[in-house]
Structures are given as structure tokens and as C-alpha cells.
C-alpha positions as CSV (number, residue, x, y, z in Angstrom):
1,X,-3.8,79.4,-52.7
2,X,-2.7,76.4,-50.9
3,X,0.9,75.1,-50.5
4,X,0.2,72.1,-53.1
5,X,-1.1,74.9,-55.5
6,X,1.7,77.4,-55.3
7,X,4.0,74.1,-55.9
8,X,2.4,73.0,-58.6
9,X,2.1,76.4,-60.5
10,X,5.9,76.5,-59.8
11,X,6.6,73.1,-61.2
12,X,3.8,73.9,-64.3
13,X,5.4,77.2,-65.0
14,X,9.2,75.5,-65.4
15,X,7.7,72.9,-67.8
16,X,5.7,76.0,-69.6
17,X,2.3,74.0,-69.4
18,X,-0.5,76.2,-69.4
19,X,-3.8,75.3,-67.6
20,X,-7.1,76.8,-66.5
21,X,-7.3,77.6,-62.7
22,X,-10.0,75.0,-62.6
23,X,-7.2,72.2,-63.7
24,X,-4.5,73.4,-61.5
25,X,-7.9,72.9,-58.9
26,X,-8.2,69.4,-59.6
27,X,-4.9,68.3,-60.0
28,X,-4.4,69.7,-56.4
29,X,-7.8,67.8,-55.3
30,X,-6.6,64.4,-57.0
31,X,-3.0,65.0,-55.4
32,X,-4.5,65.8,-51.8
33,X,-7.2,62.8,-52.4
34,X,-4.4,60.8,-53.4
35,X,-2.1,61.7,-50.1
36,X,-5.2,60.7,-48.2
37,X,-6.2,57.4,-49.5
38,X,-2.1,56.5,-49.7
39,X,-1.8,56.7,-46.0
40,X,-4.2,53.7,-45.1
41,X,-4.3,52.0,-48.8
42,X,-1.1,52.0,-49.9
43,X,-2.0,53.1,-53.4
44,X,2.4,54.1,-54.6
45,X,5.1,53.8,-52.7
46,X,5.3,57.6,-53.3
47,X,3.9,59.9,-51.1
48,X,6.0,62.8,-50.6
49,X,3.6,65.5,-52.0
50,X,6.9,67.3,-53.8
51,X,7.7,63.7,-55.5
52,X,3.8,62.9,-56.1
53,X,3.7,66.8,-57.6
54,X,6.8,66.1,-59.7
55,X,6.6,62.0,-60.7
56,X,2.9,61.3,-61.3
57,X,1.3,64.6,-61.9
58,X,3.8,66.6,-63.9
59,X,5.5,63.2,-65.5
60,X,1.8,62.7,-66.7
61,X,1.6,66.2,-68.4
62,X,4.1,65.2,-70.7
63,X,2.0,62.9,-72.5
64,X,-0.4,66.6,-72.8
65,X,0.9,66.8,-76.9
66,X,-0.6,63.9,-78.0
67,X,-3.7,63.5,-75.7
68,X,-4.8,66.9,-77.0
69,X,-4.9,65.7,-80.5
70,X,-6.4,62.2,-79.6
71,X,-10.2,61.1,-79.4
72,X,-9.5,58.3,-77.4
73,X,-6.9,57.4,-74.7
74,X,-5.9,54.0,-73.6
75,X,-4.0,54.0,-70.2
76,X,-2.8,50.6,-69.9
77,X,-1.2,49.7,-65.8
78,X,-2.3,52.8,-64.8
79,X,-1.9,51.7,-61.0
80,X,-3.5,54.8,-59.0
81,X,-4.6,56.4,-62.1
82,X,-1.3,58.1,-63.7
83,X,-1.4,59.5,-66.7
84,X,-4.6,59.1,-66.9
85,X,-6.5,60.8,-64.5
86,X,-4.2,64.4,-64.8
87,X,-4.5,64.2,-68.4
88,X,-8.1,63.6,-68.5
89,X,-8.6,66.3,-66.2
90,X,-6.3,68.8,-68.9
91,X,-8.1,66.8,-72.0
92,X,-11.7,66.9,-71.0
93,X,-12.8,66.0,-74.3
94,X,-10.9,63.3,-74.9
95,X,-12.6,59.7,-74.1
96,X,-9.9,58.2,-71.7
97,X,-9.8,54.3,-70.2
98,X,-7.6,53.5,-67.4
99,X,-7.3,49.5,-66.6
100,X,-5.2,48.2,-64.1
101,X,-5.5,44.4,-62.6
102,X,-5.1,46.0,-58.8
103,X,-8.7,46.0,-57.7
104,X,-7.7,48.7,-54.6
105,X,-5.8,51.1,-57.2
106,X,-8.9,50.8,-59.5
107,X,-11.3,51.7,-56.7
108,X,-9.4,55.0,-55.9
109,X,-9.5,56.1,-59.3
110,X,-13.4,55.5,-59.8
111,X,-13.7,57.9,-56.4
112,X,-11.3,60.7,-58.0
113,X,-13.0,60.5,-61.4
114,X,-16.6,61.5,-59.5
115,X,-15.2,63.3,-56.8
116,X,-13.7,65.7,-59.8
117,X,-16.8,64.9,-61.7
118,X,-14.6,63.7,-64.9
119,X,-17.3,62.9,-67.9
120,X,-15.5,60.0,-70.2
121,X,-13.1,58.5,-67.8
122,X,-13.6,54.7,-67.3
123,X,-11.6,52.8,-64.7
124,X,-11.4,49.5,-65.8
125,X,-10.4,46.1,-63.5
126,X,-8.7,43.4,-65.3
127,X,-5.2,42.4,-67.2
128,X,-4.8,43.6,-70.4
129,X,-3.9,40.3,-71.4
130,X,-7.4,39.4,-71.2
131,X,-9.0,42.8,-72.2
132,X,-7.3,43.3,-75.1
133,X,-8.9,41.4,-77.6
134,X,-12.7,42.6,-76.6
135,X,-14.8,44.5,-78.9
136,X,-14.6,47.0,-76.3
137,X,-11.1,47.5,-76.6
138,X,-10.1,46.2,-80.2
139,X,-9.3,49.0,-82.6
140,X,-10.5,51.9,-81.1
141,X,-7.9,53.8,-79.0
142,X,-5.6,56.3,-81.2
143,X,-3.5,56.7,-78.7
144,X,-2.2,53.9,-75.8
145,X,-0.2,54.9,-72.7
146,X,2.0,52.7,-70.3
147,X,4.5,53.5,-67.4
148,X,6.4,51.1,-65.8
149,X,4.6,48.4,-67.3
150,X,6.8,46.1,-68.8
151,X,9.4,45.8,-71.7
152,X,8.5,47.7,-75.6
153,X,7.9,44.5,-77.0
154,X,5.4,43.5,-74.1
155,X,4.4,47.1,-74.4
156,X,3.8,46.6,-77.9
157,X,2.3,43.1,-77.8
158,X,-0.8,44.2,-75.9
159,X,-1.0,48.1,-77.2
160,X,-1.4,46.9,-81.0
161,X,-4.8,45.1,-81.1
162,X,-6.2,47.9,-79.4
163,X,-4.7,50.7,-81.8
164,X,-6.4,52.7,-84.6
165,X,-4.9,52.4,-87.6
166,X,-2.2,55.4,-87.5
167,X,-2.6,55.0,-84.0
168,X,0.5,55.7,-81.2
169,X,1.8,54.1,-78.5
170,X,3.5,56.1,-76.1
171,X,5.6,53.9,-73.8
172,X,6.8,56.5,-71.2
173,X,10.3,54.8,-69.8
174,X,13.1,56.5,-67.6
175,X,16.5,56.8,-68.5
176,X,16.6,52.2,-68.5
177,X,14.0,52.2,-71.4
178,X,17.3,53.7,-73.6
179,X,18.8,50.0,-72.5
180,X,16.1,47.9,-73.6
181,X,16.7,45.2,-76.5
């Protein structure tokens, strides 16, 4: 096992998320792909493999209870493909569409989704000011994902006209989200 694997079965044990030996696998491809493409693309201003480990791949698990009962994920800002990518890789059945308006952050996730050979992942280019109202998008994601996108009601704003009907919106915020009005 490498160094990134022992890590990360350290950190997965602590938050008591099981996975198959082929996830933990890919989660430590995407994390070392991720390392690699960082140091000459700039894809997050993190790239400490403990906080990448922690902050994108763990912080991503946490949306694991309601991506395993969805059909169809939404990530909305995904940047370099978090949640998405590490929850499509733990929810292989589930239909997942990243978009981010960052061409370079799009481009990295296309290359991790066939370097891990994810089937159903789409990495979509373009403001979701603009996608949202597309037949593509309109109506058909039960469950929507942001991170450090913008405020709930902007959150809100461009998440509803592409929610089911009993769908969720999971707005994942850090300890400021409790300060928002």
C-alpha cells in the first residue's frame, strides 16, 4: 500500500465510510493525478496531499448518504471535480454532471473520469446561469451539490429549475454558511 493509501484508510476508517479496495484505488489515483496536474495547472490552491486527502476527498464523502439513494447528481462549481468525481467513483450507478465555467478545471476532470474509466460522469463547461434552464438540465437531477459557490439563495436560485420534484439541494458550507441571511 502506498503512503496516500494508508492515509486515506486512516482518514475513511475515523469517518466509518466503507469502500471497496478498488474505490480506496481510485480515490488515491484521482488524489495523485490531482497532485500532478496542480503543480503546473494550478487546479486548488490546495495541494498538500494530507489537506487534498482531508478537504476535497473526504469532505466529498459526506455527501455519500444521499448520492447513494439518488439516480442523478448535479455538481454545480465543481472547480477540479469535488464532490463529484469521489462520489461518482463510490456511487457508480448514479448518473453524475459536474459543470464548472473554468475551462482548465473542466479539462482535468474529463482526463480523471477516463483515466479511472468512470461510465455516467459528464464534465460540463459553462455557468450555470446559462445551463440551467436547458432541456438538458431542467427537471431532472434529484439531487444538486454546491461548495463554495455562492450564498443559499444564489444556491437556491440556480439549483431549483434543475430539481425533480422532491428533489434536494445539498449546499455544503463551513462553519460561515451558519451566518448567512
Amino acid at each position: 500500500m502506498t503512503a496516500i493509501a494508508d492515509r486515506l484508510g486512516r482518514l475513511l476508517a475515523l469517518q466509518a465510510i466503507e469502500l471497496s479496495g478498488e474505490q480506496v484505488a481510485q480515490l488515491v489515483s484521482l488524489t495523485e493525478e490531482l497532485l500532478r496536474w496542480n503543480r503546473s495547472r494550478n487546479l486548488t490552491a490546495i495541494s498538500n496531499v494530507d489537506e487534498i486527502l482531508e478537504k476535497h476527498i473526504i469532505d466529498s464523502l459526506t455527501l455519500l448518504p444521499y448520492a447513494r439513494s439518488s439516480r442523478r447528481m448535479l455538481d454545480m462549481g465543481s472547480g477540479a471535480g469535488f464532490p463529484g468525481l469521489p462520489v461518482k467513483i463510490c456511487c457508480p450507478s448514479l448518473e453524475l454532471v459536474s459543470v464548472d465555467a473554468v475551462a482548465k478545471k473542466i479539462s482535468f476532470q474529463k482526463h480523471a473520469a477516463r483515466l479511472l474509466k468512470l461510465e455516467g460522469f459528464t464534465a460540463q463547461h459553462g455557468r450555470m446561469e446559462a445551463l440551467g434552464e436547458t432541456p438538458a438540465f431542467a427537471g431532472r437531477f434529484d439531487l444538486v451539490s454546491a461548495r463554495a459557490v455562492g450564498s443559499l439563495l444564489l444556491l437556491a436560485g440556480l439549483a431549483g429549475p434543475c430539481l425533480t420534484d422532491g428533489g434536494h439541494l445539498v449546499a455544503m458550507k463551513g462553519p460561515e454558511g451558519l451566518n448567512e441571511r
